[in-house]
PAMAR-65204 format. One record per residue: residue in three letters; x, y, z negated of N, C-alpha, C in turn. Coordinates in pm, whole numbers, padded with zeros to 5 digits, always signed. Example, Ala and Ser with C-alpha at 12.3 -4.5 7.8 and 13.67 -1.06 7.14 Angstrom:
BEGIN
Ala+01319-00569-00780+01230-00450-00780+01320-00330-00780Ser+01285-00225-00708+01367-00106-00714+01290+00003-00787
END
This chain:
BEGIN
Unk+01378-01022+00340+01298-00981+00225+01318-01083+00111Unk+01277-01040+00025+01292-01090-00152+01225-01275-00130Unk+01250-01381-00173+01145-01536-00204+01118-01476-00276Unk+00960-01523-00221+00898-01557-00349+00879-01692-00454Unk+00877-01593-00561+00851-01694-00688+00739-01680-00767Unk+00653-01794-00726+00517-01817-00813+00547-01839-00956Unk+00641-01826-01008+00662-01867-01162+00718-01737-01215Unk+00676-01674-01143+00717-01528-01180+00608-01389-01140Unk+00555-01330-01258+00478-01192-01180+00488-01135-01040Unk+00435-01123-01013+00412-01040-00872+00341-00917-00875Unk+00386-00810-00851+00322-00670-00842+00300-00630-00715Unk+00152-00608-00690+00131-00540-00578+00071-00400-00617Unk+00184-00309-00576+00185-00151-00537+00047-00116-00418Unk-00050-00046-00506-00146-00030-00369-00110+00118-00374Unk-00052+00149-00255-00095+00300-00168-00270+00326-00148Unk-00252+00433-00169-00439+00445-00161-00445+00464+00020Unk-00589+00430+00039-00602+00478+00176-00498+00325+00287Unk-00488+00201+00213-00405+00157+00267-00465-00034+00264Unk-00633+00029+00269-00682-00128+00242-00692-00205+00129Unk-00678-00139+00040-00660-00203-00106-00808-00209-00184Unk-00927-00151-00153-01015-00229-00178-01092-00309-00126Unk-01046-00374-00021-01060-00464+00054-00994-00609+00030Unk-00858-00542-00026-00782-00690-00085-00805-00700-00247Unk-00855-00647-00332-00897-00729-00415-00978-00822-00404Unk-01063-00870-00370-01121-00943-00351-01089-01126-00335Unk-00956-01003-00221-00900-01161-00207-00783-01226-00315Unk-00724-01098-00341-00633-01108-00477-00699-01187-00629Unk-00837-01174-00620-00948-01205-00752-00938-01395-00709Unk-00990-01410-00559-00978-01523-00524-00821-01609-00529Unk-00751-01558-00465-00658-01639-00531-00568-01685-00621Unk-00552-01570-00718-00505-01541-00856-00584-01613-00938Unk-00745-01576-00943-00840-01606-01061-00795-01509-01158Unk-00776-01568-01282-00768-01493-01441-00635-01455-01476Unk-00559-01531-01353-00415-01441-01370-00393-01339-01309Unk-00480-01291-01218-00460-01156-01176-00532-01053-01246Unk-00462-00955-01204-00471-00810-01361-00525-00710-01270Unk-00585-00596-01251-00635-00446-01207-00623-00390-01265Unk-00522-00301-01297-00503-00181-01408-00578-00060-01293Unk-00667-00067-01404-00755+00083-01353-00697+00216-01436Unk-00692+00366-01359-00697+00489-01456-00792+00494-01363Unk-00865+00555-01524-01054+00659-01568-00950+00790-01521Unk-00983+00829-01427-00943+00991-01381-01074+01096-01453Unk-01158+01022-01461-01288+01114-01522-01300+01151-01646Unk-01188+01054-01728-01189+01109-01864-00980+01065-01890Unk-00949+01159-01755-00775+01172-01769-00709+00997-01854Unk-00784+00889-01839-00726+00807-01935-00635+00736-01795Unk-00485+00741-01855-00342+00695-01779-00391+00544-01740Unk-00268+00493-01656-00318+00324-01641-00250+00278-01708Unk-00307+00166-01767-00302+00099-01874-00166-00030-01823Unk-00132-00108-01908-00038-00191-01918-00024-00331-01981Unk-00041-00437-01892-00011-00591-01945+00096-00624-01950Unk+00113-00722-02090+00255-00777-02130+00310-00883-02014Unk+00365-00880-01962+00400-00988-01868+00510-01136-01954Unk+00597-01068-02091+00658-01164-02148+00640-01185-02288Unk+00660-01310-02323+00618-01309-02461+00759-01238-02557Unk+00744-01271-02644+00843-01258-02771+01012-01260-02721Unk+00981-01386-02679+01100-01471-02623+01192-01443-02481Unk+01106-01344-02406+01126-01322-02340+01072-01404-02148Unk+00974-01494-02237+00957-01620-02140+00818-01543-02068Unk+00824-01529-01914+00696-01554-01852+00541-01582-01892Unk+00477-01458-01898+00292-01514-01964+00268-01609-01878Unk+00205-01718-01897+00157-01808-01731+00021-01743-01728Unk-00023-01669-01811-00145-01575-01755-00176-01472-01679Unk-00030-01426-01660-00019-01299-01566+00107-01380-01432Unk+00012-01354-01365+00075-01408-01242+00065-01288-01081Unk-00036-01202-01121-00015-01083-01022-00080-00961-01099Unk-00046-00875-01075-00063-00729-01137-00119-00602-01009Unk-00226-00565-01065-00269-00429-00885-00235-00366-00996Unk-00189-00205-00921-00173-00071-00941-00159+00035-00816Unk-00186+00166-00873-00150+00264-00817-00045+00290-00894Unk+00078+00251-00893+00179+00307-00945+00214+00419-00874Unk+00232+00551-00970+00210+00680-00965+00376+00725-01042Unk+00440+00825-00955+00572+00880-01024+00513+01016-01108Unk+00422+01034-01013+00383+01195-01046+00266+01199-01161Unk+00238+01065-01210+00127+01051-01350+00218+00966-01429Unk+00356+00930-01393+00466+00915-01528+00476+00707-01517Unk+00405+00669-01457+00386+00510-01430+00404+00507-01292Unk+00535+00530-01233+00570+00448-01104+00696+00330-01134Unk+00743+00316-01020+00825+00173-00962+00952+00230-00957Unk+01058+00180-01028+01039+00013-01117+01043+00027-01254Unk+01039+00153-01331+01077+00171-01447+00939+00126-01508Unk+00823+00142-01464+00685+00137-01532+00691-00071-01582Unk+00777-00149-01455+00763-00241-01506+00907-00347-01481Unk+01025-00259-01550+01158-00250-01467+01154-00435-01503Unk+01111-00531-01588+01147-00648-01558+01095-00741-01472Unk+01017-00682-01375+00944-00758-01256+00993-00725-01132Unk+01067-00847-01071+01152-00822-00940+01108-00857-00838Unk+00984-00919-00811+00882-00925-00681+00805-00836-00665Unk+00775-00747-00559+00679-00659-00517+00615-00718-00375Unk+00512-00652-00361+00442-00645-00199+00330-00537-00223Unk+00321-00499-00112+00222-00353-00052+00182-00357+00068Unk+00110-00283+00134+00042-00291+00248+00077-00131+00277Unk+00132-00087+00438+00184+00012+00425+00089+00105+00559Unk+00049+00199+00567+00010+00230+00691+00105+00353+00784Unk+00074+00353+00887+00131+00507+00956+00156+00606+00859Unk+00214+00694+00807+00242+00787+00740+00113+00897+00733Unk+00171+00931+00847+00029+01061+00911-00056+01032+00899Unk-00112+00897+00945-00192+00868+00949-00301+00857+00800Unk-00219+00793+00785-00273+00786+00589-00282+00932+00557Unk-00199+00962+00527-00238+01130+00473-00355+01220+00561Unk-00389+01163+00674-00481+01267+00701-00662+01164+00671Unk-00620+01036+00667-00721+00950+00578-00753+00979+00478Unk-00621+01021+00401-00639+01075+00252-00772+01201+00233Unk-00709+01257+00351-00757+01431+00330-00969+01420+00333Unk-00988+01341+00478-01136+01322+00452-01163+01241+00384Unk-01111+01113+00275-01176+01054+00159-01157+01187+00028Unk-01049+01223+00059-01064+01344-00076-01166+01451-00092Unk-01197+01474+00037-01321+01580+00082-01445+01558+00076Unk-01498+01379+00119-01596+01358+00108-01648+01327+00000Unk-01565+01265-00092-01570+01253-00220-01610+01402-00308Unk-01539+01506-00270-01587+01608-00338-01673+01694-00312Unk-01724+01677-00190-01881+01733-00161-01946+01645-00238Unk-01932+01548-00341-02037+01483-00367-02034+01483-00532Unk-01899+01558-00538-01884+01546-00682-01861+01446-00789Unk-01769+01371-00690-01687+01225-00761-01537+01250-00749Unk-01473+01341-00695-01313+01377-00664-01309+01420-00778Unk-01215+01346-00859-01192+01383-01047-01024+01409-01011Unk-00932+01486-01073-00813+01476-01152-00803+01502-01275Unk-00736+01437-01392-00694+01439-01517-00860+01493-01592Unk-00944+01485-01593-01076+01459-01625-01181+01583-01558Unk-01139+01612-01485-01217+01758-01404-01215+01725-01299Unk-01361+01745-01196-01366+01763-01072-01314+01842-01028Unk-01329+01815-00877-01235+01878-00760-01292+01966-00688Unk-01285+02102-00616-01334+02101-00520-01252+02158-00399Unk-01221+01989-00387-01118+01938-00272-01120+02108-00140Unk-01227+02096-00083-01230+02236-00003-01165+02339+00009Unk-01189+02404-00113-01168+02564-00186-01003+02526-00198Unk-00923+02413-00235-00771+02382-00229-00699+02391-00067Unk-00803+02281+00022-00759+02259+00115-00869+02325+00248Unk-00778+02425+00327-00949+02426+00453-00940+02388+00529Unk-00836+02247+00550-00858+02212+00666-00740+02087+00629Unk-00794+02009+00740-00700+01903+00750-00579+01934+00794Unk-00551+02037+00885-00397+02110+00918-00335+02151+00810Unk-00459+02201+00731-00348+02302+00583-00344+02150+00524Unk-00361+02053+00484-00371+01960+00405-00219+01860+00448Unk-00251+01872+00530-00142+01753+00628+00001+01858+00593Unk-00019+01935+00591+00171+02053+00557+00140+02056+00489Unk+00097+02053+00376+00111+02138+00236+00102+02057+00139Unk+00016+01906+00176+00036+01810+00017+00058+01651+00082Unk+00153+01640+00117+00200+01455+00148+00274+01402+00022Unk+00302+01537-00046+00406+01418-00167+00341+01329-00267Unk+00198+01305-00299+00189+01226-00339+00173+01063-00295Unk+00228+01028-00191+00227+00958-00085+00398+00919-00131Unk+00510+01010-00129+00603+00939-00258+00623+00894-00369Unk+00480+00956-00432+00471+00964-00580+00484+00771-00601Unk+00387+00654-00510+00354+00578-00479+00428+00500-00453Unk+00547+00520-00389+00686+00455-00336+00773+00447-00471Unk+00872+00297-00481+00938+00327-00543+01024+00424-00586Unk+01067+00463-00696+01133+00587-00723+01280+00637-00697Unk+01395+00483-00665+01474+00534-00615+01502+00492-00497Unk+01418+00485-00353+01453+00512-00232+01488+00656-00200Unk+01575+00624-00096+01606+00729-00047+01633+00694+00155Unk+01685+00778+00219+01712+00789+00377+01794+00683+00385Unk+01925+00682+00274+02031+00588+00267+02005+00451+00227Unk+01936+00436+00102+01947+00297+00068+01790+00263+00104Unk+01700+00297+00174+01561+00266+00202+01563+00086+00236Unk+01639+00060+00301+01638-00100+00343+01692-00205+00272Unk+01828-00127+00156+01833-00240+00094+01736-00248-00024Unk+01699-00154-00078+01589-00126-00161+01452-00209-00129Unk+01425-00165-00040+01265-00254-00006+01274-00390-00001Unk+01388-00466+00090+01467-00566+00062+01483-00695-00053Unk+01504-00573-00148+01584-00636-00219+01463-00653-00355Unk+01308-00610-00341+01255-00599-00454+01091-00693-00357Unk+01100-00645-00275+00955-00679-00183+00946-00826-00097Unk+00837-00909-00139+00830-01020-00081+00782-01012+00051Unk+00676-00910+00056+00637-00862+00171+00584-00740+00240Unk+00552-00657+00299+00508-00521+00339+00448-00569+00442Unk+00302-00573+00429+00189-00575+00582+00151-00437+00609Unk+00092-00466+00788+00073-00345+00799-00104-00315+00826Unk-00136-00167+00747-00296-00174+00757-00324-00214+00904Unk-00248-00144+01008-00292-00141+01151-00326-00302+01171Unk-00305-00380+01134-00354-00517+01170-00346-00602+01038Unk-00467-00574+00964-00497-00621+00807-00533-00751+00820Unk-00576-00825+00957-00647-00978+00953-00491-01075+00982Unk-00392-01004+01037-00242-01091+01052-00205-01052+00914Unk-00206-00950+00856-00139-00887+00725-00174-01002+00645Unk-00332-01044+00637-00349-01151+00524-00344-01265+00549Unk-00324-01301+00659-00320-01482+00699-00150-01482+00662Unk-00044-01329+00702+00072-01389+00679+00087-01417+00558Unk+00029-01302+00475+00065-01311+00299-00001-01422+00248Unk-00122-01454+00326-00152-01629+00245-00030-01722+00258Unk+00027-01727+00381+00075-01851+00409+00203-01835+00323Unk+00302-01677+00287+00368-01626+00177+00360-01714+00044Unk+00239-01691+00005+00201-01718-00108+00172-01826-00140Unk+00108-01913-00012+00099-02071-00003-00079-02059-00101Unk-00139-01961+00003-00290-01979-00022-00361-01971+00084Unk-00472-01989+00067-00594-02018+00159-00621-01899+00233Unk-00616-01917+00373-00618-01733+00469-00777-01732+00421Unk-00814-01592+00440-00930-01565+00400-00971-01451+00541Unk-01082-01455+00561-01124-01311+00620-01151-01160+00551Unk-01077-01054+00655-01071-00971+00525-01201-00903+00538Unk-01264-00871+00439-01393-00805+00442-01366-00634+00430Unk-01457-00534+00524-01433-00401+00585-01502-00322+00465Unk-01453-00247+00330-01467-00153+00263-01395+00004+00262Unk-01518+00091+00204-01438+00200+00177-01397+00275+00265Unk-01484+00314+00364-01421+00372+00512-01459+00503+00504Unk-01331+00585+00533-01375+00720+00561-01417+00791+00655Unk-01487+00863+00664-01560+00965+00760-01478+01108+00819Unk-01461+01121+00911-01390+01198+00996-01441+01332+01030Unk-01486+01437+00977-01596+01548+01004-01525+01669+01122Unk-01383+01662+01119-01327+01749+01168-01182+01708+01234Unk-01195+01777+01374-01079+01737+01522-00901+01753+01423Unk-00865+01673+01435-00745+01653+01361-00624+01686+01534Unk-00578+01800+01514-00467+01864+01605-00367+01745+01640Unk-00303+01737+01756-00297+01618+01785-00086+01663+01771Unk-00078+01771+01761+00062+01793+01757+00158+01823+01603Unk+00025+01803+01530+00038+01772+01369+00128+01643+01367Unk+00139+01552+01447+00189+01382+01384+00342+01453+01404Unk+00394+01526+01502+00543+01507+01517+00600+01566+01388Unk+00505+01735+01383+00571+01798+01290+00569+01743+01168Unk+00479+01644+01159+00496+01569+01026+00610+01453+00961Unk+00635+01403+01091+00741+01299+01104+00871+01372+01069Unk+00880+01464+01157+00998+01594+01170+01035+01641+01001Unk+00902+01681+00908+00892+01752+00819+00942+01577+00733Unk+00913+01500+00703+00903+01365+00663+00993+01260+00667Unk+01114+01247+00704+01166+01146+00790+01158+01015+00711Unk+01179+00988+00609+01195+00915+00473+01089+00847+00493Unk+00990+00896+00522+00828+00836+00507+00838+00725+00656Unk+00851+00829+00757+00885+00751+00872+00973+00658+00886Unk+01060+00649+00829+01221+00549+00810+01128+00399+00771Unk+01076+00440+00647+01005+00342+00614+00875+00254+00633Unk+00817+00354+00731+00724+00283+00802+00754+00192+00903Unk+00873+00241+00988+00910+00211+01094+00999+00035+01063Unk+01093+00026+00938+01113-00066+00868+01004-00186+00866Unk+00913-00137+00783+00764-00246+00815+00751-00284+00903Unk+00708-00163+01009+00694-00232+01156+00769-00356+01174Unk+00929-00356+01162+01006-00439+01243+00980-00564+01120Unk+01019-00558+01021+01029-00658+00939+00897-00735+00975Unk+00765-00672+00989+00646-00743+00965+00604-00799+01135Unk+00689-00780+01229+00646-00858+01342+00752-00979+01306Unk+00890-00939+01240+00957-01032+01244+00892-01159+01149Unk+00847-01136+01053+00803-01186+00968+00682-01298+01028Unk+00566-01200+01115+00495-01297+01133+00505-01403+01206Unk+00654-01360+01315+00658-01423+01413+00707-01566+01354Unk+00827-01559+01276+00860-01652+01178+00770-01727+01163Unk+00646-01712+01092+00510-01761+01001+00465-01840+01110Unk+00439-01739+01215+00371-01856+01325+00440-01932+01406Unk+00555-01933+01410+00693-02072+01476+00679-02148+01416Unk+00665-02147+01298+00653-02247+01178+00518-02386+01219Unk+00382-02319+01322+00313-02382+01334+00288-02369+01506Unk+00340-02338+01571+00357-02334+01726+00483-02317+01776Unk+00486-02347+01912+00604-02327+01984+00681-02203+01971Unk+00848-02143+01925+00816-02000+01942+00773-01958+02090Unk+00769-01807+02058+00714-01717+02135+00897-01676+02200Unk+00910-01581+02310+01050-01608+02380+01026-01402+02334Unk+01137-01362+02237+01172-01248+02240+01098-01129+02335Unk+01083-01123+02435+00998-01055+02507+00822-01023+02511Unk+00787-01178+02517+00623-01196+02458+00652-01149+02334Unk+00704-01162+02212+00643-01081+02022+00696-00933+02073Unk+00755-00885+02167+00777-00766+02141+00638-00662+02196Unk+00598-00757+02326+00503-00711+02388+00367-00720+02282Unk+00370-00754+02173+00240-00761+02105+00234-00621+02058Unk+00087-00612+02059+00060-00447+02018+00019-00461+01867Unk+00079-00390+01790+00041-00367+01622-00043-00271+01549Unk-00001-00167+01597-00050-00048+01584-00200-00017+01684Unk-00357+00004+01596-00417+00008+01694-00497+00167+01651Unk-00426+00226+01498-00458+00333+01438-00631+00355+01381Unk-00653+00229+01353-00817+00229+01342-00835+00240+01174Unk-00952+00278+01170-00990+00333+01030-01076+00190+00973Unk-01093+00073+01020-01159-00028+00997-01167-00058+00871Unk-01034-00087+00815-01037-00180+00670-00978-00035+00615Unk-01037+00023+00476-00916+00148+00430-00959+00072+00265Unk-00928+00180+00164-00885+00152+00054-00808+00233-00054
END
């Protein structure tokens, strides 16, 4: 994966549904006033907004030192054109399926309540979707919208590679942030549990293949994380213990599919 360089912006891409209001917090803490939140008002359609990262000259703000977004392809501000002179990224990535069917009951519960906005109009998430089966086939692409814009099956690895300092995974958000502290050369923090969605209805259990099947791209790249981010931590923690012998890091379990930390 990409060094990082503290003398240089850092963009973290939040996938929704992927722990991300959980890590501001910690992003506020270790950034301070150089970290940025570009919010879009979906309630009154206003786009996300945009900080200068260089001056005149072309030289580095030392005020902007990390940037959050939902960078969006499908609202005209995704990756990398939205901020083509910033060459560090990191994101937090979850199960594919998994996320999208997270998506489906935060989108739902939200609109029984009459807070699910697009482009300044409520939703009523329901009457679109009746079920988490119709939801799960019929709308995952904005789940690419989110991903940089030119991956593909082929170049997925040198791409992520070649732009990303790091990719944690939600399934284990308390290793995700002790690794990205020690990344970043900050203080591990505990991550605090926001934003959790509610589950109202039996999610078919033979939905994950056909989704993978229907998906592969999504899966390619999850599966990527996976490996990079055991490799990664294992790295992180040799660094301060004996290694571990190839067999013990493989035997560690990552994936525990829990709804704990979302976002």
């Amino acid at each position: 994966m990409k060094i990082y360089n503290p003398n240089e912006p850092l963009l973290y891409t939040h996938i929704p549904k992927c722990a991300g209001t959980s890590v501001v917090r910690l992003l506020k803490d270790w950034f301070g006033n150089t970290y940025h939140k570009l919010n879009q008002d979906e309630t009154q359609d206003i786009l996300l907004p945009k900080v200068e990262t260089q001056d005149a000259a072309g030289n580095w703000l030392p005020n902007v030192r990390c940037i959050h977004g939902h960078f969006n392809h499908g609202r005209g501000y995704g990756l990398p054109y939205y901020y083509p002179e910033v060459n560090q990224y990191f994101t937090i990535l979850r199960d594919p399926f998994d996320l999208t069917v997270s998506m489906y009951f935060f989108a739902k519960g939200r609109s029984a309540e009459g807070k699910f906005w697009y482009r300044g109009n409520p939703v009523d998430f329901s009457a679109q979707f009746a079920s988490v089966e119709e939801y799960v086939r019929s709308y995952p692409y904005w789940l690419f919208h989110h991903l940089p814009q030119d991956i593909t099956l082929d170049n997925y690895e040198q791409k992520l590679k070649s732009k990303f300092i790091y990719i944690g995974l939600f399934e284990d958000m308390q290793g995700t942030i002790s690794t990205l502290a020690k990344i970043l050369k900050k203080p591990d923090r505990n991550l605090p549990q926001l934003n959790v969605s509610t589950y109202d209805e039996k999610v078919p259990n033979f939905l994950r293949e056909s989704f993978y099947a229907d998906f592969p791209l999504l899966l390619r790249i999850y599966t990527f994380a996976q490996e990079n981010y055991l490799r990664t931590s294992f790295e992180s923690i040799s660094e301060l213990k004996a290694p571990k012998t190839p067999a013990a890091m493989n035997s560690g379990k990552v994936a525990s599919r829990s709804d704990a930390q979302a976002g």
